[in-house]
mmCIF file as Biopython writes it, N, C-alpha, C and O atoms, coordinates in Angstrom:
data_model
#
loop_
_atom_site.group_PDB
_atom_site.id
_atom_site.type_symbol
_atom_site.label_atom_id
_atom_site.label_alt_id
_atom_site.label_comp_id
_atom_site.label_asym_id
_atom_site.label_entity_id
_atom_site.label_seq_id
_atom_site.pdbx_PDB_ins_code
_atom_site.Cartn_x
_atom_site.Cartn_y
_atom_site.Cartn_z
_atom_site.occupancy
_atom_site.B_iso_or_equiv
_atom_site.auth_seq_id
_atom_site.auth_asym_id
_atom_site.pdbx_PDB_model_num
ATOM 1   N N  . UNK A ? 1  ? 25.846 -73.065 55.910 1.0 0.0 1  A 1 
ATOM 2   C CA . UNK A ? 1  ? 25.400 -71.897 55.180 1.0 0.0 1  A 1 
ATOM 3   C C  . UNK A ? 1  ? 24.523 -72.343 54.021 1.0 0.0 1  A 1 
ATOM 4   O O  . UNK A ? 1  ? 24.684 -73.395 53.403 1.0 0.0 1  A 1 
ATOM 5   N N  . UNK A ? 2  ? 23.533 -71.397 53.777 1.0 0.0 2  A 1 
ATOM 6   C CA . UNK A ? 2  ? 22.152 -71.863 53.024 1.0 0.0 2  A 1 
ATOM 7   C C  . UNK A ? 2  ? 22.937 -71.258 51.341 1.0 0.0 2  A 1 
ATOM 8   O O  . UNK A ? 2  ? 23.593 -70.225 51.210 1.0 0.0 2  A 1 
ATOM 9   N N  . UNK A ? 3  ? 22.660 -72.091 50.437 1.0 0.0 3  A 1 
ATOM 10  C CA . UNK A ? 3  ? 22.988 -72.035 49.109 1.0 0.0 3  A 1 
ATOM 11  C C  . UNK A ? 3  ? 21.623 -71.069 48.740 1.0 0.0 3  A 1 
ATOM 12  O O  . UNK A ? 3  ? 20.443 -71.385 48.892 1.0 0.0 3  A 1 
ATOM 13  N N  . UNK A ? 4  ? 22.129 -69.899 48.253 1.0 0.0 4  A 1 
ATOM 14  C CA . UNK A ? 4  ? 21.094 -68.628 47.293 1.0 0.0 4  A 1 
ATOM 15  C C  . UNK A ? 4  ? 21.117 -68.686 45.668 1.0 0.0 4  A 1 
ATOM 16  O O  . UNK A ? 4  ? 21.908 -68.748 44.726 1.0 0.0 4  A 1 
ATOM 17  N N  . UNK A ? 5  ? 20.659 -68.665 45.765 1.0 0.0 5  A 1 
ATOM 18  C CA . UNK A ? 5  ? 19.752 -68.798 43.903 1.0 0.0 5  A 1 
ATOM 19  C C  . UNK A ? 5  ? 20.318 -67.029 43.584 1.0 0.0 5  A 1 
ATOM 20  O O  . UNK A ? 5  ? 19.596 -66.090 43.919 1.0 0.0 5  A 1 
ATOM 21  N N  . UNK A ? 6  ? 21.623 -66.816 42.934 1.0 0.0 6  A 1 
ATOM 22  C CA . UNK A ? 6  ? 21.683 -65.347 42.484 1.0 0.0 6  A 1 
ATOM 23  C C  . UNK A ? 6  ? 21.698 -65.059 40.991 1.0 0.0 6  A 1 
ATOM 24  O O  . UNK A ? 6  ? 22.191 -64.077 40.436 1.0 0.0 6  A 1 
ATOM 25  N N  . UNK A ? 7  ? 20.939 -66.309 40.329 1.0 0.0 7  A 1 
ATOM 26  C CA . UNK A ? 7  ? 20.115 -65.636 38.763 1.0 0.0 7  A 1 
ATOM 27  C C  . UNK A ? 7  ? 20.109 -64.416 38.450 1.0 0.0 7  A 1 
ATOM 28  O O  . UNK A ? 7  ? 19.537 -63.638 39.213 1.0 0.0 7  A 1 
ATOM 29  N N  . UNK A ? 8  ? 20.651 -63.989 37.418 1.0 0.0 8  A 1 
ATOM 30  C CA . UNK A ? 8  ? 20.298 -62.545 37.195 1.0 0.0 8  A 1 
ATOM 31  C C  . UNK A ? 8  ? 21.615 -61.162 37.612 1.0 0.0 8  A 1 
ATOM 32  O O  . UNK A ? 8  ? 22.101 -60.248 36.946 1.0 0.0 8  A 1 
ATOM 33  N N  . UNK A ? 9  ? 21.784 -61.598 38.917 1.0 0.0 9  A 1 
ATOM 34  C CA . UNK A ? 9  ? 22.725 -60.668 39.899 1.0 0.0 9  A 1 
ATOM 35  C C  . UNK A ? 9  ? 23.519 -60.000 38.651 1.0 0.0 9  A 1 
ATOM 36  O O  . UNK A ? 9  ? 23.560 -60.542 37.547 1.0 0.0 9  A 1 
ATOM 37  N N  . UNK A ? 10 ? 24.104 -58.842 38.930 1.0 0.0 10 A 1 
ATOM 38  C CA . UNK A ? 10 ? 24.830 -58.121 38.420 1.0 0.0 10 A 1 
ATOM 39  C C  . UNK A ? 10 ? 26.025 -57.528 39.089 1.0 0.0 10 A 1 
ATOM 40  O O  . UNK A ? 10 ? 25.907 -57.995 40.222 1.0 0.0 10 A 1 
ATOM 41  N N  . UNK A ? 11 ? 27.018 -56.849 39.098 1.0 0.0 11 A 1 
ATOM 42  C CA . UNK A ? 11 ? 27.851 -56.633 39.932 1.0 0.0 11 A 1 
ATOM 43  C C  . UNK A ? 11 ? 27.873 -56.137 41.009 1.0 0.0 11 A 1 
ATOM 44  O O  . UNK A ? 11 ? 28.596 -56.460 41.952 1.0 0.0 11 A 1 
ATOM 45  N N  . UNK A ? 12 ? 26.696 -54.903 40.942 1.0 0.0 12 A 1 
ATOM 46  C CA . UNK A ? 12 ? 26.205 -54.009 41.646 1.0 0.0 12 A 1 
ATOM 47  C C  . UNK A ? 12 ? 26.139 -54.730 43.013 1.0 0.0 12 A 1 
ATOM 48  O O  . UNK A ? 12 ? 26.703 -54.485 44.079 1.0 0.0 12 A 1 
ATOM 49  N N  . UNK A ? 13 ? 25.208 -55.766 42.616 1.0 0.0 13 A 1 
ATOM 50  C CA . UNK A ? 13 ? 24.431 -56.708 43.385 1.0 0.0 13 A 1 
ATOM 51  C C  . UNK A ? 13 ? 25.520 -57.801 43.849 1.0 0.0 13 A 1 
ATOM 52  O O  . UNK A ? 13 ? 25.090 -58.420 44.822 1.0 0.0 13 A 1 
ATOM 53  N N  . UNK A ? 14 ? 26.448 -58.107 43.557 1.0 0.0 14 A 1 
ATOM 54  C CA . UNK A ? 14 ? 27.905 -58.551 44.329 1.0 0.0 14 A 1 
ATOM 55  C C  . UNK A ? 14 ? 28.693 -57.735 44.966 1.0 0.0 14 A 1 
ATOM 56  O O  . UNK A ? 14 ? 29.658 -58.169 45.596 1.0 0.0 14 A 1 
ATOM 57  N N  . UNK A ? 15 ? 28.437 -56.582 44.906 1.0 0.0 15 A 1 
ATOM 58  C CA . UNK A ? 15 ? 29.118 -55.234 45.990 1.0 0.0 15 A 1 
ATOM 59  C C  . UNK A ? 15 ? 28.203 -55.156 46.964 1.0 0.0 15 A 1 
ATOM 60  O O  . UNK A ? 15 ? 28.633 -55.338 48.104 1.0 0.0 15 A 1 
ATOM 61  N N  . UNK A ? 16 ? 26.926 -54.911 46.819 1.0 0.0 16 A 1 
ATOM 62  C CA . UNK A ? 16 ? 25.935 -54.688 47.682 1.0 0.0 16 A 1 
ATOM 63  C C  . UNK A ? 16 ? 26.093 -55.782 48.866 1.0 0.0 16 A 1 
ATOM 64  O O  . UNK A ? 16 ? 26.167 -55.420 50.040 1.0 0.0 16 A 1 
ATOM 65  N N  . UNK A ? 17 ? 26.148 -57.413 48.407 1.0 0.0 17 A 1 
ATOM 66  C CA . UNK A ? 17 ? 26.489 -58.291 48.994 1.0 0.0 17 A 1 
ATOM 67  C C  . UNK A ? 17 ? 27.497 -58.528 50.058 1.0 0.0 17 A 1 
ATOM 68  O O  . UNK A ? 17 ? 27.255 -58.963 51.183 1.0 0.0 17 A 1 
ATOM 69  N N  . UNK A ? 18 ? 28.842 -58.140 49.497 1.0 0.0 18 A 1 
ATOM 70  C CA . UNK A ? 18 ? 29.952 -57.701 50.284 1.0 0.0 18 A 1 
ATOM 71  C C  . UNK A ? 18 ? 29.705 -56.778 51.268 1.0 0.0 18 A 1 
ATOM 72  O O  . UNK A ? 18 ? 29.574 -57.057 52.460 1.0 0.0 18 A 1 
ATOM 73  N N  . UNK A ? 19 ? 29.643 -55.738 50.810 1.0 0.0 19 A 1 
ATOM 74  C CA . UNK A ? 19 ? 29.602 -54.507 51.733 1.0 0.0 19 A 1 
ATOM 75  C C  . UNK A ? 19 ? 28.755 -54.840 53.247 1.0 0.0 19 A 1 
ATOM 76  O O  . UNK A ? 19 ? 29.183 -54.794 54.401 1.0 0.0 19 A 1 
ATOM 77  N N  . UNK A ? 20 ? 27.021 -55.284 52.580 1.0 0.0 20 A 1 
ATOM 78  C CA . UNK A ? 20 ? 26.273 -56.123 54.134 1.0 0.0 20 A 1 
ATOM 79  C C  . UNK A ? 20 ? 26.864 -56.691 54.487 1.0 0.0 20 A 1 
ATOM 80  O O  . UNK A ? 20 ? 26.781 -56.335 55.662 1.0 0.0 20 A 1 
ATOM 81  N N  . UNK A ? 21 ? 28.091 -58.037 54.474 1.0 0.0 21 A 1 
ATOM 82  C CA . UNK A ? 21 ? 28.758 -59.005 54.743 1.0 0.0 21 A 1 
ATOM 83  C C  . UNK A ? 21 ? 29.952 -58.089 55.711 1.0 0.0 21 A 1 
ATOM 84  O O  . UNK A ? 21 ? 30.443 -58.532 56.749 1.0 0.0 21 A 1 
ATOM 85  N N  . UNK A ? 22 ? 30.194 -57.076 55.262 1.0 0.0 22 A 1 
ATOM 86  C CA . UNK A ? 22 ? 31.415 -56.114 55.741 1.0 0.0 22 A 1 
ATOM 87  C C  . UNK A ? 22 ? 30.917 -55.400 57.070 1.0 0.0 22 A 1 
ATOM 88  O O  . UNK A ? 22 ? 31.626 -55.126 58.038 1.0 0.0 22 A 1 
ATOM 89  N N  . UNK A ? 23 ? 29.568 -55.155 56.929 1.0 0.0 23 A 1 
ATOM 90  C CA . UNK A ? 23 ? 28.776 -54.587 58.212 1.0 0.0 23 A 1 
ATOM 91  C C  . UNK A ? 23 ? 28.011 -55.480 59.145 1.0 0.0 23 A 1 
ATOM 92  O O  . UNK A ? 23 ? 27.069 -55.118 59.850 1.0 0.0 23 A 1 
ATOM 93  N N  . UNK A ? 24 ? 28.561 -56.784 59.064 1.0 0.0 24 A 1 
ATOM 94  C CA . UNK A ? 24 ? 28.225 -58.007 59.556 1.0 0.0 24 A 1 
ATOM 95  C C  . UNK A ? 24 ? 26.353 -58.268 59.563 1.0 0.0 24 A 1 
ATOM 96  O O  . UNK A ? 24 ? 25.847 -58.791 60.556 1.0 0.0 24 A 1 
ATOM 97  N N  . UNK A ? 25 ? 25.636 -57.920 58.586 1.0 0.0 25 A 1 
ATOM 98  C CA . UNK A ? 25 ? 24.716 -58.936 58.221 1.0 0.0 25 A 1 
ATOM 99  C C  . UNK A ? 25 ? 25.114 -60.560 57.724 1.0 0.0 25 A 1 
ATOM 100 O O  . UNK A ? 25 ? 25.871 -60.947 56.833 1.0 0.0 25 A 1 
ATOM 101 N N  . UNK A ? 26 ? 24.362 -61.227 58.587 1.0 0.0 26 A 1 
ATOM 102 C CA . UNK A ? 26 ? 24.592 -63.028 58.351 1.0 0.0 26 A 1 
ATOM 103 C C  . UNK A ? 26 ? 24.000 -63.015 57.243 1.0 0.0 26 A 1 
ATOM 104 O O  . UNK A ? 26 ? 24.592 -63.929 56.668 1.0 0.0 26 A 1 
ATOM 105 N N  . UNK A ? 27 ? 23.053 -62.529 56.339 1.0 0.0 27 A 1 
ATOM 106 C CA . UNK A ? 27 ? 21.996 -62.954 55.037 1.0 0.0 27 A 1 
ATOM 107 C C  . UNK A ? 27 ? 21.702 -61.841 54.906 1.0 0.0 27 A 1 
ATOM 108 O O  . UNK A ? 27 ? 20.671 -61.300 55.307 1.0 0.0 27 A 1 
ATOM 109 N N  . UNK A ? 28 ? 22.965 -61.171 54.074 1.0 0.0 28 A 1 
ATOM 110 C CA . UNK A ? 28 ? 23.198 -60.388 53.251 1.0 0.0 28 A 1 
ATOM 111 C C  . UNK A ? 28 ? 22.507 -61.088 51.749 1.0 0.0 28 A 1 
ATOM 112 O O  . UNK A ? 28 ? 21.452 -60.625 51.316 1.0 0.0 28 A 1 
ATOM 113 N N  . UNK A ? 29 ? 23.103 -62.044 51.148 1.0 0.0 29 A 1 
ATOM 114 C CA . UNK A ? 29 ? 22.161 -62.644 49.870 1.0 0.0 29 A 1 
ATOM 115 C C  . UNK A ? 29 ? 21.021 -62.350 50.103 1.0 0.0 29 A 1 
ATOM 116 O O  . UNK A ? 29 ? 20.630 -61.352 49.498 1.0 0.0 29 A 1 
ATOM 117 N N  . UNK A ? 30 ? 20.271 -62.864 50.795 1.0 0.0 30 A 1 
ATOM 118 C CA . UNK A ? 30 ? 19.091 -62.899 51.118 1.0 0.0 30 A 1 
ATOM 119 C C  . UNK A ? 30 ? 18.496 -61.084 51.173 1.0 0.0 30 A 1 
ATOM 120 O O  . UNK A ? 30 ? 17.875 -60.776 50.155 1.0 0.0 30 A 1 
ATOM 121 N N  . UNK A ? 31 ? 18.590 -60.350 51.856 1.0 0.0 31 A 1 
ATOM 122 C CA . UNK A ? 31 ? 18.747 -59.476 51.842 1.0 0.0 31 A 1 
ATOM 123 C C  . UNK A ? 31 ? 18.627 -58.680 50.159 1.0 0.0 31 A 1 
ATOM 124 O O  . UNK A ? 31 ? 17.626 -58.207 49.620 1.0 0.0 31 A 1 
ATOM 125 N N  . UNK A ? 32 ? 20.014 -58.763 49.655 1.0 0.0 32 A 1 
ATOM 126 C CA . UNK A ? 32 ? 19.969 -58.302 48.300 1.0 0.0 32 A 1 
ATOM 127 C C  . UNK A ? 32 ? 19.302 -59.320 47.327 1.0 0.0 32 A 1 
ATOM 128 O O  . UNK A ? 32 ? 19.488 -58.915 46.179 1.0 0.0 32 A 1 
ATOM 129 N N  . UNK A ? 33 ? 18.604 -60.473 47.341 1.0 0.0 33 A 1 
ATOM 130 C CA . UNK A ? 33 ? 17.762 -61.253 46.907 1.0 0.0 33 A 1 
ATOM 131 C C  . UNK A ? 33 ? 16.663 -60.441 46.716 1.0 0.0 33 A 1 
ATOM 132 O O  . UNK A ? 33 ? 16.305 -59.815 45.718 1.0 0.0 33 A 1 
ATOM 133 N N  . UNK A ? 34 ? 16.094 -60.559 48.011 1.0 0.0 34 A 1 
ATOM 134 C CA . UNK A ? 34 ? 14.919 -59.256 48.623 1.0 0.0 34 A 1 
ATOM 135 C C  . UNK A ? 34 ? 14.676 -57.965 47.844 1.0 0.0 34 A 1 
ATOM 136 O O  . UNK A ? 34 ? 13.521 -57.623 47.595 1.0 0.0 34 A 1 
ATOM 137 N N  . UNK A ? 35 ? 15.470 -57.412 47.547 1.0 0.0 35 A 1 
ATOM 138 C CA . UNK A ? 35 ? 15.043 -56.143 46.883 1.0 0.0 35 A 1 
ATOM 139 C C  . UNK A ? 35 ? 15.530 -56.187 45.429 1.0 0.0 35 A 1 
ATOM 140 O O  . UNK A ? 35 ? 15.751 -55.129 44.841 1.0 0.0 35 A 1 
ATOM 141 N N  . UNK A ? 36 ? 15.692 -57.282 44.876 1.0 0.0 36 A 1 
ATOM 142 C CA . UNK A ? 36 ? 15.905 -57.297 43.312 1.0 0.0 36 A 1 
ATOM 143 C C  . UNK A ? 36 ? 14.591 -58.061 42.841 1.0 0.0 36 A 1 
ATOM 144 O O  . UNK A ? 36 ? 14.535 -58.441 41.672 1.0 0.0 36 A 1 
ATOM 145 N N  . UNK A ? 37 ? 13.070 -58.404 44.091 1.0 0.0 37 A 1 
ATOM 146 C CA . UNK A ? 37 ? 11.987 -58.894 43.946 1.0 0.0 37 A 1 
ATOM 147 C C  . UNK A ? 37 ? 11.528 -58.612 42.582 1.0 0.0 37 A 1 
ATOM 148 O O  . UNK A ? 37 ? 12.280 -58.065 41.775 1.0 0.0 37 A 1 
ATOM 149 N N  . UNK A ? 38 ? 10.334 -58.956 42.287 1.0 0.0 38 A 1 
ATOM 150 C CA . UNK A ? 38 ? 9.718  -57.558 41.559 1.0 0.0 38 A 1 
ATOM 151 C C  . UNK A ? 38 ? 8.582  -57.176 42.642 1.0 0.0 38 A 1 
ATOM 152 O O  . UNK A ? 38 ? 8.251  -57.790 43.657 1.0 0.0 38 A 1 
ATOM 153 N N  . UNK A ? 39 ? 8.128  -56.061 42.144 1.0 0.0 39 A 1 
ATOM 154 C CA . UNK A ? 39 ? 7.172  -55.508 43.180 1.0 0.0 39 A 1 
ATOM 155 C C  . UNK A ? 39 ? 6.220  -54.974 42.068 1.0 0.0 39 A 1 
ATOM 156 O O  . UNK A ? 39 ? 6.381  -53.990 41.347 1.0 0.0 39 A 1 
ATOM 157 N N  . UNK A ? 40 ? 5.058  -55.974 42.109 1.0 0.0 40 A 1 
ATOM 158 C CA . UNK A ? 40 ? 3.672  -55.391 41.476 1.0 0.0 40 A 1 
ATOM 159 C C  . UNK A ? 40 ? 2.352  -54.380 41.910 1.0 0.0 40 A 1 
ATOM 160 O O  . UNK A ? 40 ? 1.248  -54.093 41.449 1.0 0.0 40 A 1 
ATOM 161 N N  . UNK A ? 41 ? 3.367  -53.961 43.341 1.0 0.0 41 A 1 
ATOM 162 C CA . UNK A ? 41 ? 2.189  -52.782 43.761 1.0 0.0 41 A 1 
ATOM 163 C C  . UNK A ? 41 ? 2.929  -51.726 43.423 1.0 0.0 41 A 1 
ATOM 164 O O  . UNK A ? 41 ? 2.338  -50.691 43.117 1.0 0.0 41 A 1 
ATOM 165 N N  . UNK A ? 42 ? 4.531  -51.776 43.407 1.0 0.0 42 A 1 
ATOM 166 C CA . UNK A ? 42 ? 5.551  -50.067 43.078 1.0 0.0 42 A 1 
ATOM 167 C C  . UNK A ? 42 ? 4.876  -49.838 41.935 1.0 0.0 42 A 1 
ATOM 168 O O  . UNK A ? 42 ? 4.226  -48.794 41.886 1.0 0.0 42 A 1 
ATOM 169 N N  . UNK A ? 43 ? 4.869  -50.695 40.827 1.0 0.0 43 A 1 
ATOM 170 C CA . UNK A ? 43 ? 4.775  -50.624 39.518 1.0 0.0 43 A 1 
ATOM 171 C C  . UNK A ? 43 ? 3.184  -50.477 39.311 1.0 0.0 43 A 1 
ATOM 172 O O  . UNK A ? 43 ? 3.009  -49.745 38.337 1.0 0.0 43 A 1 
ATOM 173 N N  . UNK A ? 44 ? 2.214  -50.810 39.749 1.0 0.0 44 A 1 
ATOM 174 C CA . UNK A ? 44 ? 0.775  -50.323 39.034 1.0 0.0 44 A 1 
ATOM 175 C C  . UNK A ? 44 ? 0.899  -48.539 40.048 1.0 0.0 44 A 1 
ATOM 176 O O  . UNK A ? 44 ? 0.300  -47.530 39.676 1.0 0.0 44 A 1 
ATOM 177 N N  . UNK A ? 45 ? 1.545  -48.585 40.938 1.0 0.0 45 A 1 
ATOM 178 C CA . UNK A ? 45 ? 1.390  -47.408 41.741 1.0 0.0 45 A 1 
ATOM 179 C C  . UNK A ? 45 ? 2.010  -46.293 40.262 1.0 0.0 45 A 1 
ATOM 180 O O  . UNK A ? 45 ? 1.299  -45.455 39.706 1.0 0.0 45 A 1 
ATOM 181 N N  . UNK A ? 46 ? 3.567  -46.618 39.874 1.0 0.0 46 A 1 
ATOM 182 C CA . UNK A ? 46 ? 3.997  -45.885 39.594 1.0 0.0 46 A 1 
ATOM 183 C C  . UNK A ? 46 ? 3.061  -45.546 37.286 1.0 0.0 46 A 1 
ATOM 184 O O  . UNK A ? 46 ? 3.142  -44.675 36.420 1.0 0.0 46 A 1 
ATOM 185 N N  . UNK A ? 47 ? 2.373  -46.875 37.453 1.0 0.0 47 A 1 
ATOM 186 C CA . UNK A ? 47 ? 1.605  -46.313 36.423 1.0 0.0 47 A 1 
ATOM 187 C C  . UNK A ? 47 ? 0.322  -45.720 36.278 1.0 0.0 47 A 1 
ATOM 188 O O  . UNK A ? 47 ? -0.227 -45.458 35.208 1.0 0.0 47 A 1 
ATOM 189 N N  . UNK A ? 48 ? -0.184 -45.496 37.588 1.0 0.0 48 A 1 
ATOM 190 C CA . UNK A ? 48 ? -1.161 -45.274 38.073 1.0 0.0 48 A 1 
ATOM 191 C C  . UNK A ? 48 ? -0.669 -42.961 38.027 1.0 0.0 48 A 1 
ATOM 192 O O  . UNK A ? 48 ? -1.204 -41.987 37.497 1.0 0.0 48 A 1 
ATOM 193 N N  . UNK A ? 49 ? 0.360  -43.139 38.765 1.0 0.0 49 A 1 
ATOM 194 C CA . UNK A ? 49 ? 0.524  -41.961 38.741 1.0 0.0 49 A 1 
ATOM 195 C C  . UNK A ? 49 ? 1.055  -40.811 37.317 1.0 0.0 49 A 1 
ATOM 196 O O  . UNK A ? 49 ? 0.888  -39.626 37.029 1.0 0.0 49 A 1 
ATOM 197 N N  . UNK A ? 50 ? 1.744  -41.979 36.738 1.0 0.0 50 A 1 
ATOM 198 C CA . UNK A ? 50 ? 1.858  -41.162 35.274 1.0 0.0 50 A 1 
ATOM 199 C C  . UNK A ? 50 ? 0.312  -41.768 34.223 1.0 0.0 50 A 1 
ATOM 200 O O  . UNK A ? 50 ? 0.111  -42.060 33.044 1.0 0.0 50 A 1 
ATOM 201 N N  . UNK A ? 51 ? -0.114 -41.738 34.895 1.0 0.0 51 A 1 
ATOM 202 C CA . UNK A ? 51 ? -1.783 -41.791 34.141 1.0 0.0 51 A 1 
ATOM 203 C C  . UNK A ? 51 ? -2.291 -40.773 34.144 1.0 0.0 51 A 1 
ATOM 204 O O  . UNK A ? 51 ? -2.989 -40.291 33.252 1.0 0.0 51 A 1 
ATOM 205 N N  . UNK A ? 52 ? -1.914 -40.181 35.459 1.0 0.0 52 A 1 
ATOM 206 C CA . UNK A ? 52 ? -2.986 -38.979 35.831 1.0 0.0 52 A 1 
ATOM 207 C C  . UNK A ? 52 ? -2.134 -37.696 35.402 1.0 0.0 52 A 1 
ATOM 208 O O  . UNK A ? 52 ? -2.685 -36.606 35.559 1.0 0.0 52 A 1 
ATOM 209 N N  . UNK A ? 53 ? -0.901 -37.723 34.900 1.0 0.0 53 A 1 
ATOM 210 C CA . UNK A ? 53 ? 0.069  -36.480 34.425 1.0 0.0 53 A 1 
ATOM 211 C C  . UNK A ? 53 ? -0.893 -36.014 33.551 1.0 0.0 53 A 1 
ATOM 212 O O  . UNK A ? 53 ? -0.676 -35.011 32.871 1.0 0.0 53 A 1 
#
């Protein structure tokens, strides 16, 4: 089993973990790794749209 880098994680993000693990995803970490990214297109999108309010 591959050692994950969970910097940061919060609890949330140790339930989230479990729970995939409970619904048998193998890389569940990975997984909730994945969407704690950052994402620099959500974010100019989402300032893009309160620009134009």
């Amino acid at each position: 089993m591959r050692t994950i880098c969970r910097d940061g994680w919060t609890a949330a993000d140790y339930d989230s973990e479990q729970i995939l693990h409970q619904l048998g995803h193998r890389d569940a970490a990975v997984l909730v790794t994945r969407a704690r990214r950052w994402h620099p297109l959500r974010r100019a999108w989402r300032t893009l749209r309160a620009w134009q309010r």
